[in-house]
Every structure is written in structure tokens, then in C-alpha cells.
mmCIF file of the N, C-alpha and C atoms, coordinates in Angstrom:
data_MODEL
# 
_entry.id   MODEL 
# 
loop_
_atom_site.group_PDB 
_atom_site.id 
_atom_site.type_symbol 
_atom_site.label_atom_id 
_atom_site.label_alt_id 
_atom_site.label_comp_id 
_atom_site.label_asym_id 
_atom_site.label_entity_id 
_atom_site.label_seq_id 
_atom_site.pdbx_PDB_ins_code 
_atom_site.Cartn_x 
_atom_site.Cartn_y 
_atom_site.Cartn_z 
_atom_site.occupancy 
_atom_site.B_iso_or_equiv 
_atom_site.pdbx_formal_charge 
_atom_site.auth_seq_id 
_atom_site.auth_comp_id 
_atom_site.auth_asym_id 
_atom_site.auth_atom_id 
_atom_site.pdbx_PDB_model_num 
ATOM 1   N N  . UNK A 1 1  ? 94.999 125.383 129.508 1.00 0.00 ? 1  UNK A N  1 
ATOM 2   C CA . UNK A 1 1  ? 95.110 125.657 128.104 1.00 0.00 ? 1  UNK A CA 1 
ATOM 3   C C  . UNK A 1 1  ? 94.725 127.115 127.873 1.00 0.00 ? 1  UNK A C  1 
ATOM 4   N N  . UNK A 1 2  ? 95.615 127.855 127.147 1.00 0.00 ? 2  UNK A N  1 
ATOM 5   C CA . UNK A 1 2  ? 95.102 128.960 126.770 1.00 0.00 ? 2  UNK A CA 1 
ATOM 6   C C  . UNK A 1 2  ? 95.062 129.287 124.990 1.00 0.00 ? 2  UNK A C  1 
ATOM 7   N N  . UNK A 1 3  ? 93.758 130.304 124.493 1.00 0.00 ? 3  UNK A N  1 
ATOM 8   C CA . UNK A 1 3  ? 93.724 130.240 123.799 1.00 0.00 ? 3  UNK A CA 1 
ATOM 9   C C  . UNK A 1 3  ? 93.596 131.414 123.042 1.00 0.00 ? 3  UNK A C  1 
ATOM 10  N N  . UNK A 1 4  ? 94.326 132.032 122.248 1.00 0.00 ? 4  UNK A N  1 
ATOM 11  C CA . UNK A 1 4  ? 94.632 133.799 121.587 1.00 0.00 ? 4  UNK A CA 1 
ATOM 12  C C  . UNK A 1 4  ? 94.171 133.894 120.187 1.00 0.00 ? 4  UNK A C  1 
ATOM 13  N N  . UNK A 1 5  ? 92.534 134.517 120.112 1.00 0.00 ? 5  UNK A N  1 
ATOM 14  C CA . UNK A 1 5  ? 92.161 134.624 118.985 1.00 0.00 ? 5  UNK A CA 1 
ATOM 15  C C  . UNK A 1 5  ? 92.226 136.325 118.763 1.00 0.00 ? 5  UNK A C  1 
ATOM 16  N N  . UNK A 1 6  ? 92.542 137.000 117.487 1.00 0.00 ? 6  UNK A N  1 
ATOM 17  C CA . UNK A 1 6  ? 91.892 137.878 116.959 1.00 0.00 ? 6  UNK A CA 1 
ATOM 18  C C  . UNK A 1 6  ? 90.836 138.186 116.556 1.00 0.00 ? 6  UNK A C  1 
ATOM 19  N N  . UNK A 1 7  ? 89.757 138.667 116.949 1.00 0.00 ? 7  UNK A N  1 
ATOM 20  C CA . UNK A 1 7  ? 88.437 139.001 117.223 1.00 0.00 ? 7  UNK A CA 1 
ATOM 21  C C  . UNK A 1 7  ? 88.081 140.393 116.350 1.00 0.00 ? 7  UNK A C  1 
ATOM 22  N N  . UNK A 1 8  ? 87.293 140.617 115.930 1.00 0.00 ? 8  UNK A N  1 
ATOM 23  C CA . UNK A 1 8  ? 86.952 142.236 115.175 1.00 0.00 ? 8  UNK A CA 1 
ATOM 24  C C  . UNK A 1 8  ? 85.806 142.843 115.983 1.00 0.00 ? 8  UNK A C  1 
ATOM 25  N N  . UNK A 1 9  ? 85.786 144.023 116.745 1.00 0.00 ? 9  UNK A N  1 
ATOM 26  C CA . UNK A 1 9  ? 84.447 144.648 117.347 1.00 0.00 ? 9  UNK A CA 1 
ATOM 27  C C  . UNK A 1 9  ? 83.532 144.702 116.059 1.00 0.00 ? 9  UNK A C  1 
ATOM 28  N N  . UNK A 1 10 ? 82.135 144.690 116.553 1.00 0.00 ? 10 UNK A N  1 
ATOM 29  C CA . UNK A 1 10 ? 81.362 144.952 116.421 1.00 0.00 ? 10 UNK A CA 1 
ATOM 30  C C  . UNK A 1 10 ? 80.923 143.656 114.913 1.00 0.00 ? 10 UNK A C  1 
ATOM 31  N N  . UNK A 1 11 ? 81.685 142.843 115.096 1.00 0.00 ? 11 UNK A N  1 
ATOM 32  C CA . UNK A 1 11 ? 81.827 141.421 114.345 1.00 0.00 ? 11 UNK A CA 1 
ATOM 33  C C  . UNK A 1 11 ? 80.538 140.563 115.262 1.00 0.00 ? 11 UNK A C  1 
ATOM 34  N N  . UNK A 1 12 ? 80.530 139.441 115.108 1.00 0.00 ? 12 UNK A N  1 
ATOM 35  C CA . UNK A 1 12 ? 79.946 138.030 115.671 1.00 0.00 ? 12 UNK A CA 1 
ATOM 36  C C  . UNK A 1 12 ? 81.299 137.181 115.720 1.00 0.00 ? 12 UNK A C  1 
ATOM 37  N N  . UNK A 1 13 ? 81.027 136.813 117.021 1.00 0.00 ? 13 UNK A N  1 
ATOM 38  C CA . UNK A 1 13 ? 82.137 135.600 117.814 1.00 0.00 ? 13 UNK A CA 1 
ATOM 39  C C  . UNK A 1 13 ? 81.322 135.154 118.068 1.00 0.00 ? 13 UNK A C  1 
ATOM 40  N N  . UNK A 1 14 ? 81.609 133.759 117.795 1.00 0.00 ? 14 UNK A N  1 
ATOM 41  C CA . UNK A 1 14 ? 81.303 132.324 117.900 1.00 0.00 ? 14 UNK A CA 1 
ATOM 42  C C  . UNK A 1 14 ? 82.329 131.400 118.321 1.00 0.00 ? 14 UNK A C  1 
ATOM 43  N N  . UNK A 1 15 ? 82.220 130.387 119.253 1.00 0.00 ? 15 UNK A N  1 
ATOM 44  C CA . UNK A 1 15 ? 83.151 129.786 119.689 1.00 0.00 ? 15 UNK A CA 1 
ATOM 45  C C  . UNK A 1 15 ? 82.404 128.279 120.275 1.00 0.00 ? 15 UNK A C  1 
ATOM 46  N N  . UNK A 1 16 ? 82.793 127.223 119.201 1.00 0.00 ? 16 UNK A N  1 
ATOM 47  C CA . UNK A 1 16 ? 82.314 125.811 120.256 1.00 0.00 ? 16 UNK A CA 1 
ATOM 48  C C  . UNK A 1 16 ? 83.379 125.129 121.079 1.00 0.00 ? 16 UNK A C  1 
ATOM 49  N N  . UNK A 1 17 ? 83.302 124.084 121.852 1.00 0.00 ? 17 UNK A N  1 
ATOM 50  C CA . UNK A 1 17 ? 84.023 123.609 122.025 1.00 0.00 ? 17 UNK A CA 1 
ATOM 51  C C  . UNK A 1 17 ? 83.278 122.224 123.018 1.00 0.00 ? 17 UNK A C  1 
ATOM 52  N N  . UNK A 1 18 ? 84.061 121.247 123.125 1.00 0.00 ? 18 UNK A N  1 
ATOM 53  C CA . UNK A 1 18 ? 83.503 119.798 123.239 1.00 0.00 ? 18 UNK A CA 1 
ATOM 54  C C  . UNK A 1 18 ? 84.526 119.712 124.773 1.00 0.00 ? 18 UNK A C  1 
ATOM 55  N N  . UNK A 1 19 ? 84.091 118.377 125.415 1.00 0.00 ? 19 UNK A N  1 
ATOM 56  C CA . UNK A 1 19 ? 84.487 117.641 126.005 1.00 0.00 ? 19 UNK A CA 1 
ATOM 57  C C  . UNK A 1 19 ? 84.183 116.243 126.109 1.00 0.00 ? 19 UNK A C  1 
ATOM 58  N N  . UNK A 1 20 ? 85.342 115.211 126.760 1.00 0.00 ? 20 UNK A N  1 
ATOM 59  C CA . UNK A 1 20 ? 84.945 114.098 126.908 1.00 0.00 ? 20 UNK A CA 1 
ATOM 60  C C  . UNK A 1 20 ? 85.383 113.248 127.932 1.00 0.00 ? 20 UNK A C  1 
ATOM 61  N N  . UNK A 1 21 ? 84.856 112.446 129.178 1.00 0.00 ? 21 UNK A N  1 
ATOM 62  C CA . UNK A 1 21 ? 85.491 111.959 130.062 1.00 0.00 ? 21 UNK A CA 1 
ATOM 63  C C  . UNK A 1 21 ? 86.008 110.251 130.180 1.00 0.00 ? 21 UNK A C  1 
ATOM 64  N N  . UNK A 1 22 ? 87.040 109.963 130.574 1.00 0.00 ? 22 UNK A N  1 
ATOM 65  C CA . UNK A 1 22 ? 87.524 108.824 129.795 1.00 0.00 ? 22 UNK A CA 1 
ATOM 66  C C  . UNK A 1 22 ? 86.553 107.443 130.946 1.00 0.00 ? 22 UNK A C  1 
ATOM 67  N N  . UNK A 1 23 ? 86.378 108.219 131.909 1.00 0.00 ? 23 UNK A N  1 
ATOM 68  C CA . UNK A 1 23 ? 85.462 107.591 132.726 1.00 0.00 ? 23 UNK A CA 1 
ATOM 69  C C  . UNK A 1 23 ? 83.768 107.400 132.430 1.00 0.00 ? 23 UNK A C  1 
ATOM 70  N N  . UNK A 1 24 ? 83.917 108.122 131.631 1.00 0.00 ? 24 UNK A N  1 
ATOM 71  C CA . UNK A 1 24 ? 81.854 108.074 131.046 1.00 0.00 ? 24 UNK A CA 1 
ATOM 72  C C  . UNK A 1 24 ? 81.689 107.387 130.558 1.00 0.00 ? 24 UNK A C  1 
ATOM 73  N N  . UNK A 1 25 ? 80.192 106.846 130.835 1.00 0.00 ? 25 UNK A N  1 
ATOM 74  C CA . UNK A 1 25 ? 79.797 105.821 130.516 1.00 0.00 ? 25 UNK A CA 1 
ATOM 75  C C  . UNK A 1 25 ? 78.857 106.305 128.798 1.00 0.00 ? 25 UNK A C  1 
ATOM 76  N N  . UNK A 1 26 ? 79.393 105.394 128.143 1.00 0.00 ? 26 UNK A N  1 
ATOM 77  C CA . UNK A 1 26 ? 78.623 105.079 126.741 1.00 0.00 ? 26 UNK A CA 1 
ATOM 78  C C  . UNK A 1 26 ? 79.231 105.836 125.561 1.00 0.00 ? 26 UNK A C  1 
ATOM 79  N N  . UNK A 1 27 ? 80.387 107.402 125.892 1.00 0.00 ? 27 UNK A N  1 
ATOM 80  C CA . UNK A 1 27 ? 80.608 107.920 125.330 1.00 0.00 ? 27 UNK A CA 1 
ATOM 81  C C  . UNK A 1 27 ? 82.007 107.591 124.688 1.00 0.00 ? 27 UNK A C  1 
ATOM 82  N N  . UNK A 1 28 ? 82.745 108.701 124.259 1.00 0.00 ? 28 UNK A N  1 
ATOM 83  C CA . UNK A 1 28 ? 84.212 108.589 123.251 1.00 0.00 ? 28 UNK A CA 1 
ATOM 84  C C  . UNK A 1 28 ? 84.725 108.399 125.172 1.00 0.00 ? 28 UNK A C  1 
ATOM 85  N N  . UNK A 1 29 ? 86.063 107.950 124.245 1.00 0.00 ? 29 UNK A N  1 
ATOM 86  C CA . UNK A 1 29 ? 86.947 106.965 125.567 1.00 0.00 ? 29 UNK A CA 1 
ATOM 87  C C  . UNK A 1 29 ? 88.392 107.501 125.299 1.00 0.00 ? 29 UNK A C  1 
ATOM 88  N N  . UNK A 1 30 ? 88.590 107.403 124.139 1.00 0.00 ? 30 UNK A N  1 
ATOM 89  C CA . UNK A 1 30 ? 89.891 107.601 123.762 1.00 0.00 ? 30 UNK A CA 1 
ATOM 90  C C  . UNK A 1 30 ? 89.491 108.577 122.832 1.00 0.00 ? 30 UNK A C  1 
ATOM 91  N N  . UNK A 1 31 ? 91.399 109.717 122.021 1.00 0.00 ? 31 UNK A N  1 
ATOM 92  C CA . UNK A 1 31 ? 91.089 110.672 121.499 1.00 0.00 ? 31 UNK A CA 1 
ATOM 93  C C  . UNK A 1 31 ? 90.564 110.213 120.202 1.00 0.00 ? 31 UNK A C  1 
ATOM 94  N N  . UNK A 1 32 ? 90.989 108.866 119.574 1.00 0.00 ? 32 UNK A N  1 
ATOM 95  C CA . UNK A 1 32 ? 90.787 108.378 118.106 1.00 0.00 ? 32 UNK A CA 1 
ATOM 96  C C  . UNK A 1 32 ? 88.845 108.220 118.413 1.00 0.00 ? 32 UNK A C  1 
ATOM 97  N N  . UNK A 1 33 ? 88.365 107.454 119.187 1.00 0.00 ? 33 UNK A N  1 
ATOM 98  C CA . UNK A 1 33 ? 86.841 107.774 119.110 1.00 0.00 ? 33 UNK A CA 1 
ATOM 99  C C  . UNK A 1 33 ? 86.062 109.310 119.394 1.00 0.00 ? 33 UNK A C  1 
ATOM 100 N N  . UNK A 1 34 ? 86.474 110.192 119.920 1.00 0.00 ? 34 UNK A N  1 
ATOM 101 C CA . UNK A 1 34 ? 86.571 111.677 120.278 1.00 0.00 ? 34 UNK A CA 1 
ATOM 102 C C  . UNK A 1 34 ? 86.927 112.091 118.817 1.00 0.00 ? 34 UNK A C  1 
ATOM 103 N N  . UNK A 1 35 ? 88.041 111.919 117.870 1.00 0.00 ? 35 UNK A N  1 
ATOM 104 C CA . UNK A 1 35 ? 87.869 112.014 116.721 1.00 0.00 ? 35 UNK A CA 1 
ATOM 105 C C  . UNK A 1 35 ? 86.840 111.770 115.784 1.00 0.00 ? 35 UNK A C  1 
ATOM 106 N N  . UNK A 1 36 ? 86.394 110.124 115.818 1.00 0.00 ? 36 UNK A N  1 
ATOM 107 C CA . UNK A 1 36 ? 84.926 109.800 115.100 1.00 0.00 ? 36 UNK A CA 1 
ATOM 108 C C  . UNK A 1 36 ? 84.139 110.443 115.084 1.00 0.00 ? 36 UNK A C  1 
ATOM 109 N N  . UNK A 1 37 ? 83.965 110.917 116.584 1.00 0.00 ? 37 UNK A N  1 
ATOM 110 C CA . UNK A 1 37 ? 82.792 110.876 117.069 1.00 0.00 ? 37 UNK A CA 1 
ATOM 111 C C  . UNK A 1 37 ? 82.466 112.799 116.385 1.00 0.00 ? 37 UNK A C  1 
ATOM 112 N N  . UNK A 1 38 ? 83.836 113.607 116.126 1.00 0.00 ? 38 UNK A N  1 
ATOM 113 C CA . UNK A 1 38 ? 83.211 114.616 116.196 1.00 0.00 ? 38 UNK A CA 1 
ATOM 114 C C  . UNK A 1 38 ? 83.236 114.625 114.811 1.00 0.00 ? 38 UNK A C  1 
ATOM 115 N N  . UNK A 1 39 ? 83.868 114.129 113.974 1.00 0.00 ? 39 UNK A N  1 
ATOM 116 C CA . UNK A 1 39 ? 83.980 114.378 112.026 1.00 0.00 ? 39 UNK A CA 1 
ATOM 117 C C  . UNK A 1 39 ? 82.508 113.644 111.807 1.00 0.00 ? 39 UNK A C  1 
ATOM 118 N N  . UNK A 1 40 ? 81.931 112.649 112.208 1.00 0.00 ? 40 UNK A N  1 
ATOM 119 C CA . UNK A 1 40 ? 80.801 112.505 112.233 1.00 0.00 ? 40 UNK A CA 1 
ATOM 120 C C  . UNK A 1 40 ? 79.461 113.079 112.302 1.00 0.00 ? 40 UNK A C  1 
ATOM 121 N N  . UNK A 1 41 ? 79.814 114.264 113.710 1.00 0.00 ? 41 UNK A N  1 
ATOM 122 C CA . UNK A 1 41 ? 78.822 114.909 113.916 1.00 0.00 ? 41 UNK A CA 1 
ATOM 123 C C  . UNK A 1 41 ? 78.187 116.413 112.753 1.00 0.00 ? 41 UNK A C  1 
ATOM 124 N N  . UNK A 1 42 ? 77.053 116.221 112.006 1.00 0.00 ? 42 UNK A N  1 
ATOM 125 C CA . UNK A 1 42 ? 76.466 117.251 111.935 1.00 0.00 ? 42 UNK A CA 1 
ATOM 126 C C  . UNK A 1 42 ? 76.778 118.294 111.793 1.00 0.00 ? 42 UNK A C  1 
ATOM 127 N N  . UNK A 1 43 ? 77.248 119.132 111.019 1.00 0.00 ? 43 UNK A N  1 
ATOM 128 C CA . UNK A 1 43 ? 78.027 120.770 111.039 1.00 0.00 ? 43 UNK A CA 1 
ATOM 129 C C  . UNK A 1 43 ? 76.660 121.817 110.753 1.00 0.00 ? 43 UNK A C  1 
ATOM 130 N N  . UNK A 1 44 ? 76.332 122.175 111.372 1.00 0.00 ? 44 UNK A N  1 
ATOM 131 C CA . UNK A 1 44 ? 75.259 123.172 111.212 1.00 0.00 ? 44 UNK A CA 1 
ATOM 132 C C  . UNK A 1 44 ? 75.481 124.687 111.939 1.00 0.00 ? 44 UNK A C  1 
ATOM 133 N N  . UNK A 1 45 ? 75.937 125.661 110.988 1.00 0.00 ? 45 UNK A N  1 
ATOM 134 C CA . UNK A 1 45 ? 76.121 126.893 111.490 1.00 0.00 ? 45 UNK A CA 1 
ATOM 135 C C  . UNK A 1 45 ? 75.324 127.864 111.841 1.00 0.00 ? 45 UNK A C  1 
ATOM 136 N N  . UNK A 1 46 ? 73.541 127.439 111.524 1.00 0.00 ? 46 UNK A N  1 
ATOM 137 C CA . UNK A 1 46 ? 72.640 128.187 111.344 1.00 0.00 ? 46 UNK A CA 1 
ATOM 138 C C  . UNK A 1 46 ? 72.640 128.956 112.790 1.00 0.00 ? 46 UNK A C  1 
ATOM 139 N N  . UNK A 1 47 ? 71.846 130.078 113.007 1.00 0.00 ? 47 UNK A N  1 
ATOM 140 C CA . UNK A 1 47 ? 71.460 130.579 114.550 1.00 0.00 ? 47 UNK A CA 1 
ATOM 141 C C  . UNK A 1 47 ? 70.231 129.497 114.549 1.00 0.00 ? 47 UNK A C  1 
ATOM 142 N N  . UNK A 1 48 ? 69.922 129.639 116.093 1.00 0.00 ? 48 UNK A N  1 
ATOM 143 C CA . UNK A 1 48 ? 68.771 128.496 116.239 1.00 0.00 ? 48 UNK A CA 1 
ATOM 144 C C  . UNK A 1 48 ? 67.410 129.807 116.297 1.00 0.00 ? 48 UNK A C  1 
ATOM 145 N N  . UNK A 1 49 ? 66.662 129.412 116.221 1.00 0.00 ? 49 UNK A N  1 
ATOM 146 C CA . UNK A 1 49 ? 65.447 130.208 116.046 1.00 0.00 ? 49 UNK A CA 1 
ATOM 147 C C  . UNK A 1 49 ? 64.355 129.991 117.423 1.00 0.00 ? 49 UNK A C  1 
ATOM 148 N N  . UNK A 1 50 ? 64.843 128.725 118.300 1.00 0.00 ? 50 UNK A N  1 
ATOM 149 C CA . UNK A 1 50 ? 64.325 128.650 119.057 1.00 0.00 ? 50 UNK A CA 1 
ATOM 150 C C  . UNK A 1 50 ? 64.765 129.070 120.660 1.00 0.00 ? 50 UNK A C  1 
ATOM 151 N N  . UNK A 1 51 ? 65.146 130.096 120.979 1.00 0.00 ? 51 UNK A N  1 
ATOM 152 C CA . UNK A 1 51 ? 66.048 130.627 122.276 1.00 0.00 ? 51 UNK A CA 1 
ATOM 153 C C  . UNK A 1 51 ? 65.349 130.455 123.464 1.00 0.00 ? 51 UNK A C  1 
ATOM 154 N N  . UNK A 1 52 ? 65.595 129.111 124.086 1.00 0.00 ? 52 UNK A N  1 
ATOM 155 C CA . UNK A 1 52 ? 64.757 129.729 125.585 1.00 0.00 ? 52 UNK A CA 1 
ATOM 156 C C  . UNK A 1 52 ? 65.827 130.309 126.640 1.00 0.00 ? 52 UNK A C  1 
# 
């Protein structure tokens, strides 16, 4: 997969991105639970304050 963003120097890039294995145990299985699972999750853009 490739992926072509426009970026601005001297900006902040940020970039998440997920995975999921259809073999794991306890997690999303299919893309419709991989869906749930991520509209569900928490949106928090803050920086973290705690960096180790």
C-alpha cells in the first residue's frame, strides 16, 4: 500500500495507523468489527505529557 500526503515544512505531521490479525486471539476478526472497534475508540488529539 502506498500512501501520498502533502505535508507543509516546518508544520507538525502526525500520522496513526492500526492493525488487525484475523488470527488473534480476543481481538477484531473481520473488517465490520475492525470498524466497531475503531468508531468506538476514544479520539484524543492531545500530545501526551508523559514521554518515556
Amino acid at each position: 500500500m502506498a500512501i501520498a500526503l502533502k505535508v507543509e515544512p516546518g508544520k507538525p505531521f502526525v500520522y496513526y495507523s492500526g492493525s488487525a490479525w484475523d488470527e488473534g486471539v480476543g481481538g477484531p476478526c473481520t473488517r465490520g468489527e475492525w470498524d466497531r472497534y475503531t468508531l468506538s475508540a476514544p479520539v484524543d488529539f492531545r500530545v501526551p505529557t508523559d514521554r518515556r
